[in-house]
ZADOKOL-472987 format. One record per residue (C-alpha): residue number from 1; residue in three letters; x, y, z. Coordinates in steps of 0.1 Angstrom, whole numbers, plus 2048, in hexadecimal, padded with zeros to 3 digits. Each point is the difference from the previous one (the first is absolute). Example, Ala and Ser with C-alpha at 12.3 -4.5 7.8 and 13.67 -1.06 7.14 Angstrom:
resi->1 resn->ala X->87B Y->7D3 Z->84E
resi->2 resn->ser X->80E Y->822 Z->7F9
END
This chain:
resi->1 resn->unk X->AC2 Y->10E Z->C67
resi->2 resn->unk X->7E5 Y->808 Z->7EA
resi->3 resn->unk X->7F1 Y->817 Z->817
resi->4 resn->unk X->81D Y->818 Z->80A
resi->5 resn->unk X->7FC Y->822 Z->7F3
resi->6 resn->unk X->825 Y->806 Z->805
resi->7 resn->unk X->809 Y->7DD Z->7E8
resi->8 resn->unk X->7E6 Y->80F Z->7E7
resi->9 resn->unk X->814 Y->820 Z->800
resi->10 resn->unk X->821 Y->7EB Z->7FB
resi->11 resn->unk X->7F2 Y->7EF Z->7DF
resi->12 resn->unk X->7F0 Y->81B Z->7F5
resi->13 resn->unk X->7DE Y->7F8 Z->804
resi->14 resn->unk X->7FA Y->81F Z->812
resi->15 resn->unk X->80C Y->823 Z->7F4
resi->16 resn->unk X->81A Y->80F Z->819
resi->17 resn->unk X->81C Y->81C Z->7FD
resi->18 resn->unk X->81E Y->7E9 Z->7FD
resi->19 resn->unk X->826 Y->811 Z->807
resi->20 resn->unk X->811 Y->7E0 Z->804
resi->21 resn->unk X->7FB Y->7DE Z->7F2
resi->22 resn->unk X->81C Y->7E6 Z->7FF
resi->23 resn->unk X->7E7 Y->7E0 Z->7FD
resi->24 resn->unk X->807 Y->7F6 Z->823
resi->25 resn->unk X->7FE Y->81F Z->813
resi->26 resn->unk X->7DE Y->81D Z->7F4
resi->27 resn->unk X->802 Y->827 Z->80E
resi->28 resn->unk X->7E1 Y->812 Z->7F9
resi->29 resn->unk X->7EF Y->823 Z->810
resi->30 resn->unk X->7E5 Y->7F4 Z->820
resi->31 resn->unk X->7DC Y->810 Z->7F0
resi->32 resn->unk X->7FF Y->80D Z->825
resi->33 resn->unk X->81E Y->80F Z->808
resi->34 resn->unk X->80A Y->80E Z->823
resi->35 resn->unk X->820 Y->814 Z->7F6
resi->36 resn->unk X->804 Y->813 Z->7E1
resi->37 resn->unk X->815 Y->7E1 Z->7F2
resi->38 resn->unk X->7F2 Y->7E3 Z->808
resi->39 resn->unk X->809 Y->7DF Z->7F1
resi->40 resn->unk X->7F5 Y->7D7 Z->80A
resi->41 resn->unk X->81D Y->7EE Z->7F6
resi->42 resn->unk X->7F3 Y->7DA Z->7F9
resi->43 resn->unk X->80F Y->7DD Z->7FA
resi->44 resn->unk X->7F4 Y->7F2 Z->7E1
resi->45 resn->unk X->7F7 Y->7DF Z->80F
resi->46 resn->unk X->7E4 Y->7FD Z->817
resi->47 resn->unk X->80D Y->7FE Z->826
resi->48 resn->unk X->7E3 Y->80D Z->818
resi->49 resn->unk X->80F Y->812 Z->81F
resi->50 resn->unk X->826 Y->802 Z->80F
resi->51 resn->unk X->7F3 Y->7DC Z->818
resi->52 resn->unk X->800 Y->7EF Z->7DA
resi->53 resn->unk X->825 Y->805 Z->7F7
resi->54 resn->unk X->81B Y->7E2 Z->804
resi->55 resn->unk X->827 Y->805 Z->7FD
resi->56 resn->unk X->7FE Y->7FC Z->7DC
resi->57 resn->unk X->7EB Y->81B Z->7FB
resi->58 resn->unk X->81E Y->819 Z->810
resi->59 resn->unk X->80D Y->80A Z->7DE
resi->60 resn->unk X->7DE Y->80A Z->7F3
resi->61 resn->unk X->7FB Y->816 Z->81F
resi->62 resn->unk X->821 Y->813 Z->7FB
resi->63 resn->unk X->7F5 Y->805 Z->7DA
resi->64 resn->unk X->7E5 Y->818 Z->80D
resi->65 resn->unk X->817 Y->811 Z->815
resi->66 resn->unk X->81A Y->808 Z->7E5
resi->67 resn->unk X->7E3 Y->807 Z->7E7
resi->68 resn->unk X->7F6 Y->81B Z->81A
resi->69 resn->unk X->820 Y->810 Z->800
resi->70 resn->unk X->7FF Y->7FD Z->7DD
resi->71 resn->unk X->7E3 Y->814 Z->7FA
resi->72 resn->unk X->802 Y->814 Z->81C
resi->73 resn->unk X->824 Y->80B Z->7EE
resi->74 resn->unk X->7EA Y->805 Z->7E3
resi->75 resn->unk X->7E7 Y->814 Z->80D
resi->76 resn->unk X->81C Y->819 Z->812
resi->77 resn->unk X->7FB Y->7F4 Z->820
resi->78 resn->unk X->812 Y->7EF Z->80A
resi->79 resn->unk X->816 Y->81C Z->80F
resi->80 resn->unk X->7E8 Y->80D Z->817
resi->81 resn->unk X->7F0 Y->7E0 Z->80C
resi->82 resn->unk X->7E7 Y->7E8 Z->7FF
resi->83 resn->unk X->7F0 Y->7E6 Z->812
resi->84 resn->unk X->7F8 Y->7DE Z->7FA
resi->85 resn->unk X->7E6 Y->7EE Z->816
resi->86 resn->unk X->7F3 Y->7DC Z->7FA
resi->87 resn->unk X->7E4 Y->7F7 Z->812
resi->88 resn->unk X->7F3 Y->7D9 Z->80D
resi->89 resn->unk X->7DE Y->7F7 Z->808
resi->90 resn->unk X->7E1 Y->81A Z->80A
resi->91 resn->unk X->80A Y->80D Z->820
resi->92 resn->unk X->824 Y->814 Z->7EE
resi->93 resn->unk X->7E8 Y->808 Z->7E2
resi->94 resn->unk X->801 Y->7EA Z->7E7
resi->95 resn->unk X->7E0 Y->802 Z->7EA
resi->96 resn->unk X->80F Y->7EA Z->7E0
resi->97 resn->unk X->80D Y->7E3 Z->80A
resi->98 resn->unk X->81C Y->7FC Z->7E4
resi->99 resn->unk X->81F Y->809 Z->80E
resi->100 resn->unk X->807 Y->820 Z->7FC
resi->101 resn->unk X->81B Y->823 Z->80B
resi->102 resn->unk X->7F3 Y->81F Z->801
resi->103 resn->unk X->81C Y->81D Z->7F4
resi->104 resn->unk X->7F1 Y->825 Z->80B
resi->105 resn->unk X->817 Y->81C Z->7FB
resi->106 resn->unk X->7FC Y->824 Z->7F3
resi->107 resn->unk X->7FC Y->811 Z->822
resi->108 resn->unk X->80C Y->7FE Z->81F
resi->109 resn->unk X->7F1 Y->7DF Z->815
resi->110 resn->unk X->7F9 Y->803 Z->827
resi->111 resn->unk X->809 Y->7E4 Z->817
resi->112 resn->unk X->7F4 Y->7EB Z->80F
resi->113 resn->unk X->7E8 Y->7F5 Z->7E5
resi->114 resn->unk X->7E0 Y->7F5 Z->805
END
């Protein structure tokens, strides 16, 4: 998608603070962040919202969980907690329309969200 900020970001097109690359799965900081960590955790490949995925793309979707944890263990929280939060379509929030998980973490989150 030539268009996508967050596939720009992916190849490099478009400066970002990177933690995690494994050239299928990209963690960088959000420019707006909402927690004191806050990290979007993308795919690599282009898939617009959560609607767009198929059972072959099940794999790909645990890759950003376990690349959370990873950085999340990285980061020294992962002890104290974190949340992950994927959101599909405007209403839940989703402004970028590249799949992607939030992580916050670094103090403590209320609930319900939203």
């Amino acid at each position: 998608m030539t268009d996508c900020i967050f596939c720009k970001i992916a190849a490099g097109e478009i400066p970002a603070a990177k933690l995690y690359d494994d050239g299928e799965v990209v963690v960088f900081r959000d420019i707006n962040p909402e927690a004191p960590i806050h990290l979007l955790i993308i795919p690599r490949r282009h898939i617009p919202t959560l609607n767009d995925l198929t059972e072959a793309d099940a794999t790909l979707i645990g890759r950003l969980y376990l690349a959370g944890q990873r950085v999340a263990a990285e980061l020294g929280v992962a002890e104290r907690g974190y949340r992950t939060v994927i959101n599909c379509n405007r209403d839940a929030g989703q402004i970028v329309f590249h799949v992607h998980m939030h992580l916050l973490a670094g103090r403590e989150l209320s609930w319900p969200p939203g």
